[in-house]
VOBA-1610 file (N, C-alpha, C; in pm, whole numbers, padded with zeros to 5 digits, always signed):
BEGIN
Unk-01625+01434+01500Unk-01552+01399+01380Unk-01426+01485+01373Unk-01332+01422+01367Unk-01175+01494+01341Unk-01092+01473+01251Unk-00993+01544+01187Unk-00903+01499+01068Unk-00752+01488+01144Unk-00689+01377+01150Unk-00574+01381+01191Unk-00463+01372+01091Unk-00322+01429+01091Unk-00262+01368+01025Unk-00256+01269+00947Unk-00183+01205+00872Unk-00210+01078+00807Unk-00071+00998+00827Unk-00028+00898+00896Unk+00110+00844+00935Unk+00140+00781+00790Unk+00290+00824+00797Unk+00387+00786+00658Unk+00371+00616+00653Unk+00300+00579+00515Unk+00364+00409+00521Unk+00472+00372+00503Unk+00521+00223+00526Unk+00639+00212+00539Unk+00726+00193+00414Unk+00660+00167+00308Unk+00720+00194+00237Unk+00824+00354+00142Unk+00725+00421+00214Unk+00800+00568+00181Unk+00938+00608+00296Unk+00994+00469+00340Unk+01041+00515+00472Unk+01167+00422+00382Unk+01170+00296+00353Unk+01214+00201+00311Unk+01325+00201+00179Unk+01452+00177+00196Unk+01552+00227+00045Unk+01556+00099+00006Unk+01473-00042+00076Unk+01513-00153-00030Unk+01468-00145-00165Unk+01538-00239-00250Unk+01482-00239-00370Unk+01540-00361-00460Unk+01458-00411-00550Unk+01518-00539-00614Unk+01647-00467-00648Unk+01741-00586-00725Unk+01855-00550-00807Unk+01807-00516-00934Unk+01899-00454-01007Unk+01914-00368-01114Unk+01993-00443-01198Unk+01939-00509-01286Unk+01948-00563-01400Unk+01956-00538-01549Unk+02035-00569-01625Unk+02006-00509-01772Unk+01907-00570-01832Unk+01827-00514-01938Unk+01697-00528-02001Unk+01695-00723-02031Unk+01756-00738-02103Unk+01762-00909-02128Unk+01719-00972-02029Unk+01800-00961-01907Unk+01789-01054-01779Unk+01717-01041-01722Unk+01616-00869-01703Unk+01519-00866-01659Unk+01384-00970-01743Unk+01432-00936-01913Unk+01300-01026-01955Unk+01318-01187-01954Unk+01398-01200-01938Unk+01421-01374-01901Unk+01381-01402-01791Unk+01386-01333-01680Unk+01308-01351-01529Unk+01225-01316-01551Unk+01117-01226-01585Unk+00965-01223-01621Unk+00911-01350-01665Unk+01017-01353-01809Unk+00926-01453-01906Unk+00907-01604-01788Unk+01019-01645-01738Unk+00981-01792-01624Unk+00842-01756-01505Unk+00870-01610-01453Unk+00727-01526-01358Unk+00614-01633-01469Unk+00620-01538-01593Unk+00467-01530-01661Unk+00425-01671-01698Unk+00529-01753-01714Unk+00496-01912-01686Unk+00396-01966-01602Unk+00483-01915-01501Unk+00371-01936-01357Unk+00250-01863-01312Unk+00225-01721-01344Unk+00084-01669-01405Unk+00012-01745-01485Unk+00064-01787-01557Unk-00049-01859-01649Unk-00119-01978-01649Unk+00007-02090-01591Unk-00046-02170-01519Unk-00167-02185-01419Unk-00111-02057-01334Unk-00248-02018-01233Unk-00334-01959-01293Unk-00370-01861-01374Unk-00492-01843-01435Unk-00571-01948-01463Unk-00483-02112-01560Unk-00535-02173-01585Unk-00591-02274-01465Unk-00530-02235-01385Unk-00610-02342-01271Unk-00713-02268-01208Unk-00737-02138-01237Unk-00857-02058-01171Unk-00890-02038-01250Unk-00927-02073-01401Unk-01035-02136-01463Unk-01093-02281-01445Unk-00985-02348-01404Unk-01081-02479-01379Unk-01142-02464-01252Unk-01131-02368-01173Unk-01150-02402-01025Unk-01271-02338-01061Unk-01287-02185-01143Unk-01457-02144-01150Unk-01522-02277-01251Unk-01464-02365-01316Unk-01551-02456-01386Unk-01659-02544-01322Unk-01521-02611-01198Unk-01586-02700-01070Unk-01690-02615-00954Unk-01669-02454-00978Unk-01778-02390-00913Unk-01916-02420-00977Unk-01900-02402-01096Unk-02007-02391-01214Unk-02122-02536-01210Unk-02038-02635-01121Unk-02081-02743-01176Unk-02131-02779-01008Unk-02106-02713-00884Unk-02135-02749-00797Unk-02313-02787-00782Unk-02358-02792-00673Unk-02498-02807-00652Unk-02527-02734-00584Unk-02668-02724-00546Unk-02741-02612-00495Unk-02832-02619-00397Unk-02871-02539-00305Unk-02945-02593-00165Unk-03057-02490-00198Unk-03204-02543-00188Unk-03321-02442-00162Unk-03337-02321-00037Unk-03339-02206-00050Unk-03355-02128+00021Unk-03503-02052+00024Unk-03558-02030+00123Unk-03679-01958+00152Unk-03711-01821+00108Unk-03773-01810-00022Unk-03770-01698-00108Unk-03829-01572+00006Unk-03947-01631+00063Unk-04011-01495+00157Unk-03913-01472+00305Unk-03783-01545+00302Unk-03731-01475+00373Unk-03712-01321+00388Unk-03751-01257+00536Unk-03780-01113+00521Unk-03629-01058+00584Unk-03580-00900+00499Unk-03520-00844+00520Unk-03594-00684+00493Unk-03478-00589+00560Unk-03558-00477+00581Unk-03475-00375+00495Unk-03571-00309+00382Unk-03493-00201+00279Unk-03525-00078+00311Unk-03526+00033+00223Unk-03546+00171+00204Unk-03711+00193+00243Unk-03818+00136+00214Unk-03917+00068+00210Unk-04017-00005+00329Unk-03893-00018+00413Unk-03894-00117+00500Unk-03937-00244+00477Unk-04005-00406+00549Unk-03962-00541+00491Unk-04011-00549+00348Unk-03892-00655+00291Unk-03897-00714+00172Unk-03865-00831+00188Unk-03909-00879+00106Unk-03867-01073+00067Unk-03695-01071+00006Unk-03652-01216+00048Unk-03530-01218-00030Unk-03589-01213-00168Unk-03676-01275-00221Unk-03742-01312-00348Unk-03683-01148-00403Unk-03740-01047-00303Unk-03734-00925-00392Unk-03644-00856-00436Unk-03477-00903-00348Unk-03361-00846-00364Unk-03297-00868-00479Unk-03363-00981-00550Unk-03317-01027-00700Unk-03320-00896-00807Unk-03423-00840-00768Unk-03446-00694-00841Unk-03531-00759-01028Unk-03568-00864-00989Unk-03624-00936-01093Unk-03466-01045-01177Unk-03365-01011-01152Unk-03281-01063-01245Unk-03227-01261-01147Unk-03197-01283-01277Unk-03174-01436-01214Unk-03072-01485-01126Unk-03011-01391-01125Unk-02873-01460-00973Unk-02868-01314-00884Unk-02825-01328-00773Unk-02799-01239-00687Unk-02656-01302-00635Unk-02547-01172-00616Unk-02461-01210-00533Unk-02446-01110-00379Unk-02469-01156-00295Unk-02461-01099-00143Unk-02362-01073-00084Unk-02315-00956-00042Unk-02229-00958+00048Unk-02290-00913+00195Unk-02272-01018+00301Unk-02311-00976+00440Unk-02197-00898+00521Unk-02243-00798+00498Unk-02161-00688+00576Unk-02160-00700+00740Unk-02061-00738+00828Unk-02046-00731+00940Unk-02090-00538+01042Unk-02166-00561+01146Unk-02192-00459+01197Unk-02218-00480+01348Unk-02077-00362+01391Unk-02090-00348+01477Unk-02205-00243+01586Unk-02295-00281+01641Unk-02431-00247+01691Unk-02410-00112+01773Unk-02506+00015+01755Unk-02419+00129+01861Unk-02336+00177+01807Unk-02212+00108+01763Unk-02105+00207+01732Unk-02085+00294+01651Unk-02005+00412+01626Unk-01946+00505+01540Unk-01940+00451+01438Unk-01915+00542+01329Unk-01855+00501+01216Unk-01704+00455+01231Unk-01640+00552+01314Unk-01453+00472+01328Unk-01484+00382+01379Unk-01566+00288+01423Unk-01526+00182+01469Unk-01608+00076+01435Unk-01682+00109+01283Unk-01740-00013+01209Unk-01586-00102+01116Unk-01638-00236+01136Unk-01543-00334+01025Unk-01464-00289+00933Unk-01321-00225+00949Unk-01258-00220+00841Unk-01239-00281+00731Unk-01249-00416+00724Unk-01214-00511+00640Unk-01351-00456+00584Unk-01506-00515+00619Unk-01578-00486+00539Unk-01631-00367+00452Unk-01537-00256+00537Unk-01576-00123+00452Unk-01461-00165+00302Unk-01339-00228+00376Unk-01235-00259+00233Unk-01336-00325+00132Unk-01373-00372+00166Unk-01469-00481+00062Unk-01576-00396-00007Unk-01659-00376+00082Unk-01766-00295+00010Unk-01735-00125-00093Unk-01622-00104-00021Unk-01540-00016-00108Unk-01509-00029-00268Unk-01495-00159-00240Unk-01440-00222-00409Unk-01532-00197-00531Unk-01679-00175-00507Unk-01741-00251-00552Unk-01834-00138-00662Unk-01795-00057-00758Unk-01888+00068-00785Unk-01954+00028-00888Unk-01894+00004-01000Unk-01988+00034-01131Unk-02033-00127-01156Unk-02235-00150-01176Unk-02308-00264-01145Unk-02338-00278-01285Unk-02316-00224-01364Unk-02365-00253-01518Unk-02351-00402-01537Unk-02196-00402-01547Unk-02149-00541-01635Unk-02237-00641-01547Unk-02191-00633-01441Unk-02336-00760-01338Unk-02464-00746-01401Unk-02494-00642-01393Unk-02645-00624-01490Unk-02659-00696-01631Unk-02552-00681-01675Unk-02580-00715-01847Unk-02557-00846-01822Unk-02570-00923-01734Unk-02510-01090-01687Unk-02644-01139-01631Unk-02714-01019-01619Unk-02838-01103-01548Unk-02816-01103-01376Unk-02722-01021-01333Unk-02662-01025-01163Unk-02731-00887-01103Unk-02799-00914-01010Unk-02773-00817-00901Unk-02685-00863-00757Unk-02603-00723-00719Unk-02500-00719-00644Unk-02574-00666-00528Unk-02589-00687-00378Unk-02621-00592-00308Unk-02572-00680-00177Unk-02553-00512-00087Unk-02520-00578+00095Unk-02626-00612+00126Unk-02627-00716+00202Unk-02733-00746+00304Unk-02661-00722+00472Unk-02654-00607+00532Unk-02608-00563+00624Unk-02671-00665+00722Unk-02523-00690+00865Unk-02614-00789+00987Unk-02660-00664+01051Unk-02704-00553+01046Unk-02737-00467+01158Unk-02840-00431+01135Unk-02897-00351+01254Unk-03045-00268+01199Unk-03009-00186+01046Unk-03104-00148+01020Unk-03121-00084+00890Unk-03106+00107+00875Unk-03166+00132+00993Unk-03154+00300+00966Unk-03022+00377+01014Unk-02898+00287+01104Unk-02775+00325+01114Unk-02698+00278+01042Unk-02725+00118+00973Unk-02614+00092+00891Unk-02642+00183+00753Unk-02783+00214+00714Unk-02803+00305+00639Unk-02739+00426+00580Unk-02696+00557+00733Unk-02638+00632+00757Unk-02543+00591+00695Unk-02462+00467+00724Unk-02303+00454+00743Unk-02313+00410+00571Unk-02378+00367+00502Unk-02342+00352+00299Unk-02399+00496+00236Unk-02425+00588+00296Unk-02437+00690+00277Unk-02348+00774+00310Unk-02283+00747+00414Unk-02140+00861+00494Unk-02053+00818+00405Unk-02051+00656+00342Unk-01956+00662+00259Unk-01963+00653+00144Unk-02065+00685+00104Unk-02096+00792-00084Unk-02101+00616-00115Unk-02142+00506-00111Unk-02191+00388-00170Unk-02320+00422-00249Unk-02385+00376-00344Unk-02467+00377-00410Unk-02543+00195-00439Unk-02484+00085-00415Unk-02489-00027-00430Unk-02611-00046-00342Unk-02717-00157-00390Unk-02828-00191-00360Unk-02814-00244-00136Unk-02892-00169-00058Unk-02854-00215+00106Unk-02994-00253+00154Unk-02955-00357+00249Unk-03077-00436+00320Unk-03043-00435+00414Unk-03104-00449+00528Unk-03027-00526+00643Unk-03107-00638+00641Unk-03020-00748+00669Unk-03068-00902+00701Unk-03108-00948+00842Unk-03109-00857+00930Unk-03108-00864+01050Unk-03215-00960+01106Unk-03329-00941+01044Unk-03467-01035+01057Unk-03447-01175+01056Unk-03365-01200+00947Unk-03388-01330+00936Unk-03214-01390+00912Unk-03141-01340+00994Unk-02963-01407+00927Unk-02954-01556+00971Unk-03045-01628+01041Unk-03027-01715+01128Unk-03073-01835+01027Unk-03140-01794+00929Unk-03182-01893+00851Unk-03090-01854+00717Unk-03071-01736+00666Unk-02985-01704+00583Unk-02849-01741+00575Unk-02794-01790+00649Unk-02705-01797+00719Unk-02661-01931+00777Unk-02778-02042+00761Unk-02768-02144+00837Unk-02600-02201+00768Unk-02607-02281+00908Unk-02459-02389+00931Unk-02351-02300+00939Unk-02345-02142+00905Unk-02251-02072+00945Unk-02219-01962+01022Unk-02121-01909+01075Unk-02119-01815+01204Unk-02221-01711+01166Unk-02270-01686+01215Unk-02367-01555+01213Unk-02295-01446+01314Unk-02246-01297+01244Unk-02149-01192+01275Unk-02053-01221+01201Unk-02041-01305+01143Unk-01887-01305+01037Unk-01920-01251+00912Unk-01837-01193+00812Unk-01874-01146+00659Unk-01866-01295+00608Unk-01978-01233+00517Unk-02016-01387+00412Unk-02025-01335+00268Unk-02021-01383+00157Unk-02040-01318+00002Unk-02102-01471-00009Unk-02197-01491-00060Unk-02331-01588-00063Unk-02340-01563-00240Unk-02374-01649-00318Unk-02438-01636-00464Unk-02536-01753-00460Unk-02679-01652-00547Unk-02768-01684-00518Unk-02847-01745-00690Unk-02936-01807-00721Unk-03001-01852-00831Unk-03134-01854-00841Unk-03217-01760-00935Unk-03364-01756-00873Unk-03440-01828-00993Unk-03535-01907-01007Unk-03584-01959-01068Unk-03738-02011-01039Unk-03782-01897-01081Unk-03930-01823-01103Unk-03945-01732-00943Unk-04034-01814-00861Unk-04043-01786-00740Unk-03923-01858-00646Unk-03884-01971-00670Unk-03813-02046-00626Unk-03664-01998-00589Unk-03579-01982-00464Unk-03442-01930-00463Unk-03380-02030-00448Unk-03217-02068-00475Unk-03100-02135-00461Unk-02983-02088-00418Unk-02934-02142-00297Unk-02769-02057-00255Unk-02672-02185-00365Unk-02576-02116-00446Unk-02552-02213-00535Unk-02394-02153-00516Unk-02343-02111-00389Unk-02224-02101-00376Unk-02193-01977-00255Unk-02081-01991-00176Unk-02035-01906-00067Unk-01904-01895-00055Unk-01854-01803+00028Unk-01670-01763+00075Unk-01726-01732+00236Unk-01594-01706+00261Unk-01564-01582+00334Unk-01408-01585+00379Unk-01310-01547+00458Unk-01153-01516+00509Unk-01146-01472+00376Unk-01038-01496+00338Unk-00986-01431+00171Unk-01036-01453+00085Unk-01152-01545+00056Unk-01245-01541-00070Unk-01283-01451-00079Unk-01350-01364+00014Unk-01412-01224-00075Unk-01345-01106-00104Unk-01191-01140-00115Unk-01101-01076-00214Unk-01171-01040-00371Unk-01255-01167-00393Unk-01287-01200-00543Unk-01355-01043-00567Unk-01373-00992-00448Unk-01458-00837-00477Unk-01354-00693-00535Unk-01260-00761-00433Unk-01121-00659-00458Unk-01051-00639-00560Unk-01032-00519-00604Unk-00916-00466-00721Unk-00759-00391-00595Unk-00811-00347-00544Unk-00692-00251-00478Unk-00577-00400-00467Unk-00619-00461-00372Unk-00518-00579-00294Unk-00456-00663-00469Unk-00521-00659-00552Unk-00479-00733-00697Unk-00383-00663-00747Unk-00422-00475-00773Unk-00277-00404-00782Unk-00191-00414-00706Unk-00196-00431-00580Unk-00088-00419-00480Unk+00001-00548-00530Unk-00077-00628-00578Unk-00002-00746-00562Unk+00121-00747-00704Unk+00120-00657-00803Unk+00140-00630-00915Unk+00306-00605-00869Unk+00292-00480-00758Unk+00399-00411-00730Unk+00550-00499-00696Unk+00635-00376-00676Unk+00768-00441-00626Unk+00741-00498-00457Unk+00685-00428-00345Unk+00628-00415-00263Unk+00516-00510-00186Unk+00436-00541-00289Unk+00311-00636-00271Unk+00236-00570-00167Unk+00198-00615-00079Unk+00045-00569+00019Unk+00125-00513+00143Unk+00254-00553+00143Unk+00319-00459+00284Unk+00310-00488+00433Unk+00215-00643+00375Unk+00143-00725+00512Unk+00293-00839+00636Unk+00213-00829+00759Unk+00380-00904+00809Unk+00403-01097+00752Unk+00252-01127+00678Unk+00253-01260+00687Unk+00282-01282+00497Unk+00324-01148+00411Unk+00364-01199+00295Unk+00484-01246+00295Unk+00583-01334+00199Unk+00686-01382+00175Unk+00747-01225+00057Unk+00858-01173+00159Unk+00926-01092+00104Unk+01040-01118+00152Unk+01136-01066-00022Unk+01302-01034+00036Unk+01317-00939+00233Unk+01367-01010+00244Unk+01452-00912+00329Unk+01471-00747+00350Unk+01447-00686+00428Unk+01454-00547+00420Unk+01273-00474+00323Unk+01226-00600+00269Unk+01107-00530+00193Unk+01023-00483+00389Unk+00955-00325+00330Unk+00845-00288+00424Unk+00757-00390+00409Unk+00726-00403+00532Unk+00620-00489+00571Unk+00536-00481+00718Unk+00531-00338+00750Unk+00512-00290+00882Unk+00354-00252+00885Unk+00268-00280+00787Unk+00113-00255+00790Unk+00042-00382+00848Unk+00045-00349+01003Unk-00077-00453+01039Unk-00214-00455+01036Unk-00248-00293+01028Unk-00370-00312+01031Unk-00421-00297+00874Unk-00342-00250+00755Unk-00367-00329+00642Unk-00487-00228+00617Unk-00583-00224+00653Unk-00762-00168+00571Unk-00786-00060+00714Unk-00731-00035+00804Unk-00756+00078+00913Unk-00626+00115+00975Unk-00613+00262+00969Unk-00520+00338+01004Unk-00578+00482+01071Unk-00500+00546+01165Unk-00546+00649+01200Unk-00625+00637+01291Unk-00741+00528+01309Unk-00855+00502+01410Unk-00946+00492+01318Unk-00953+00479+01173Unk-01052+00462+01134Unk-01041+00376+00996Unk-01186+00299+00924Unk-01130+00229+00841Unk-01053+00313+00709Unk-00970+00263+00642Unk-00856+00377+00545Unk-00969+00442+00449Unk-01100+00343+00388Unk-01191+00449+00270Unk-01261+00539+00333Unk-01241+00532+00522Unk-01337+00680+00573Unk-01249+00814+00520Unk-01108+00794+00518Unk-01037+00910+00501Unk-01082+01037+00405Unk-01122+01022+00302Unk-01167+01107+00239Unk-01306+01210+00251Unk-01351+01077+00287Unk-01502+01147+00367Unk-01477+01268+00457Unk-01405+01214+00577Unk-01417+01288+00652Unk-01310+01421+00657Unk-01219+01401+00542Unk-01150+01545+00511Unk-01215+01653+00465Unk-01319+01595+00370Unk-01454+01704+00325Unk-01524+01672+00399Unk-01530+01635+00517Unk-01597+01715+00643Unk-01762+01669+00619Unk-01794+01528+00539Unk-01909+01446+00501Unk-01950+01418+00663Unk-02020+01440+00713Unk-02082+01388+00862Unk-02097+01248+00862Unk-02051+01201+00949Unk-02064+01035+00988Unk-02153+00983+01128Unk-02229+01089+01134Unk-02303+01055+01268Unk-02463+00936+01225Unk-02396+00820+01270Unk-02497+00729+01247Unk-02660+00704+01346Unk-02620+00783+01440Unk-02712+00819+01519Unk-02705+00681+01628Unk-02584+00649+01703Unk-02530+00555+01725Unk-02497+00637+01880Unk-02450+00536+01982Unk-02395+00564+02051Unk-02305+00493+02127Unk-02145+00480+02148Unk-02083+00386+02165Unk-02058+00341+02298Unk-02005+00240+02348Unk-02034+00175+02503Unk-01960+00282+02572Unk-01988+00263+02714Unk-01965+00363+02789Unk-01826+00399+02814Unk-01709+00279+02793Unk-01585+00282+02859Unk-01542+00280+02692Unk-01574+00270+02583Unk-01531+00319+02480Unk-01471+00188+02422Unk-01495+00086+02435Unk-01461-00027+02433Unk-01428-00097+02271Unk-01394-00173+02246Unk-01443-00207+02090Unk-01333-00305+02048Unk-01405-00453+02029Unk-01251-00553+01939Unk-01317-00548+01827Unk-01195-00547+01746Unk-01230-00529+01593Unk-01223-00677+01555Unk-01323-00705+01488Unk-01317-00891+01422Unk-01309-00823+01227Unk-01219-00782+01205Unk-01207-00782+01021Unk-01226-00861+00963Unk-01255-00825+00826Unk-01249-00990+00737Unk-01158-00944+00639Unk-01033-00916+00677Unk-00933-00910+00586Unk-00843-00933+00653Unk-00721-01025+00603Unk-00600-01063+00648Unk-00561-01191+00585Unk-00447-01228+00618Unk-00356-01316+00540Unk-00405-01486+00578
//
């Protein structure tokens, strides 16, 4: 485990900047912006309406996954409450912590305080694709507290009709013994987890990515976006206080590793 420097983003490098406007003209260009905010809010209320109203496929409640405990039923990940929402955390097998899924550490990063899900009747939890006692290590190296499984037992049915190794966010409906997948994402849907990328988007700047639509001269030199340094960006802190990340892992011999993220444009 090492602490390297931290490379300047590009925006601290960068003197563009909108024009400079007097107060009026700035709020007359907002006020047409907030037009178009609102509009879209209102269409991502109808769009969760037509979620609301979708249908639902039976899923195999004694599907087994493996907890703290070792196996449990999906039945049991409900934690007794009536919906579950899943996120399947991508895992790379063997490897280090620098070289687990950035994107999915971005994601699972997002995700701290479970109350309000609670008071909704929701439990939130990963269902990791990896074994259980290293991906373990690794929501512990990174101070997570959120409910972890690994799905590893059974992703093939969990999972049916879609890639199995890709991140998935799955919502689930339990009704008595009985389970329902009553909705799924994955590429930029499971943004819906994210706050960071929503502020970013607030800014003069936006996400800094090469595939946003920016003026001219805006930075836009972050490709890798959720990993920098060699490692994903929420290890950084960890490993400045010197938190151990040894997953008890060992990585291929020639040091090898393609990163498949689930974050990008």
């Amino acid at each position: 485990m090492t602490t390297t420097s931290r490379p300047a983003p590009p925006a601290r490098t960068s003197r563009a900047r909108p024009p400079v406007v007097d107060r009026e003209t700035f709020t007359a260009e907002l006020d047409r912006l907030r037009r178009r905010e609102k509009a879209h809010t209102r269409e991502g209320d109808a769009v969760a309406a037509a979620r609301r109203r979708l249908p639902a496929v039976e899923v195999d409640p004694d599907l087994t996954l493996v907890g703290p405990d070792g196996d449990v039923r999906l039945l049991d990940v409900f934690e007794g409450r009536r919906q579950l929402v899943a996120y399947y955390l991508m895992w790379h097998p063997g490897q280090p912590a620098a070289e687990q899924c950035e994107g999915c550490t971005w994601v699972a990063s997002q995700v701290g305080e479970l109350s309000y899900l609670h008071s909704r009747d929701i439990t939130y939890a990963v269902l990791c694709q990896g074994p259980y006692p290293e991906s373990r290590r690794y929501r512990d190296f990174m101070g997570w507290t959120m409910p972890w499984y690994s799905a590893e037992p059974s992703l093939g049915s969990l999972l049916a009709g879609r890639q199995v190794g890709l991140f998935h966010l799955v919502c689930y409906l339990r009704e008595g013994d009985r389970v329902f997948e009553t909705y799924w994402t994955t590429g930029r849907g499971v943004e819906a987890l994210d706050n960071s990328y929503a502020v970013m988007d607030l800014t003069a700047y936006g996400r800094q990515e090469p595939w946003e639509d920016s003026p001219p001269g805006w930075p836009q030199g972050i490709e890798g976006h959720v990993r920098a340094d060699g490692r994903p960006i929420a290890q950084w802190p960890r490993v400045d206080a010197g938190v151990p990340d040894d997953l008890g892992t060992t990585a291929s011999p020639d040091g090898a590793h393609v990163h498949h993220s689930c974050a990008g444009g």
